[in-house]
Steps between C-alpha positions, in 0.01 A plus 500: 500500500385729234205345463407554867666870431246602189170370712630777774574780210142501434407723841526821459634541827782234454611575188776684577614361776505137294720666202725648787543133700522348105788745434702454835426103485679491124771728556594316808482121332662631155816419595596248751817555698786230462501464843113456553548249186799287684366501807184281354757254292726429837161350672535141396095447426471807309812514269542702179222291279200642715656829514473501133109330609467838706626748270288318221185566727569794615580650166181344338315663775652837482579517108880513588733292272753333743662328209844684468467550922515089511793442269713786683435361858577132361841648325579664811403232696749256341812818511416523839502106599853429275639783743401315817591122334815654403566645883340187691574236210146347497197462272251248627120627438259251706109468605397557817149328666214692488354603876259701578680699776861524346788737655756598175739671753479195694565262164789695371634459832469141552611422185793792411757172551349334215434817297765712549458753188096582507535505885734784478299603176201468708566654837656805314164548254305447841681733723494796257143452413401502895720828581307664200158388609619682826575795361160496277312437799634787735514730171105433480428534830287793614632730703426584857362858549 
């Protein structure tokens, strides 16, 4: 990413505009919400090892140390899951199959009988994270004259 940023620096013309986009794009990835952060652990092919994968990248990329970021989220993580074993009283992780053209909602749903905790976990993270993507959406939208 910054590579591909310092071959645009070099026009004159772009050069601001590049530092600009550089500024916004590491101010908006230094600090990853919970929420953005749980909602990638509940999907059972993506889990909290390639978040870590992710953040690794993405930090490389952007010179952003993720480090302290990854052990709070997996802290919280774990606080968060002993509240929801403690209200459901279950703890199973599992693997799901890999396909191509996989539905999470649809997962969690089928299989909130055998997973009673992360579904609830899950459909909560999920939920919260769509009704703010909402919000982001119509607070970006441009407005009609």
């Amino acid at each position: 990413m910054s590579e591909v940023l310092n071959s645009y620096r070099e026009y004159e013309h772009l050069g601001a505009a590049v530092v600009a986009m550089e500024t916004k794009l590491k101010k908006y990835w230094a600090n990853i919400p919970l929420l953005y952060a749980l909602s990638v652990i509940v999907d059972p092919k993506v889990k909290l090892s390639s978040l870590e994968v992710l953040l690794e990248f993405i930090g490389t990329n952007l010179s952003i140390d993720y480090s302290e970021q990854i052990t709070d989220i997996r802290t919280k993580l774990f606080e968060i899951f002993r509240i929801y074993e403690s209200r459901y009283l279950e703890a199973q992780f599992d693997v799901v199959e890999d396909k191509e053209e996989f539905d999470l909602l649809l997962w969690w749903k089928t299989y909130a009988y055998r997973y009673p905790v992360r579904s609830h976990l899950a459909r909560d993270v999920l939920v919260i994270l769509m009704s703010t993507l909402s919000s982001e959406n119509k607070l970006s939208a441009p407005m009609d004259a």
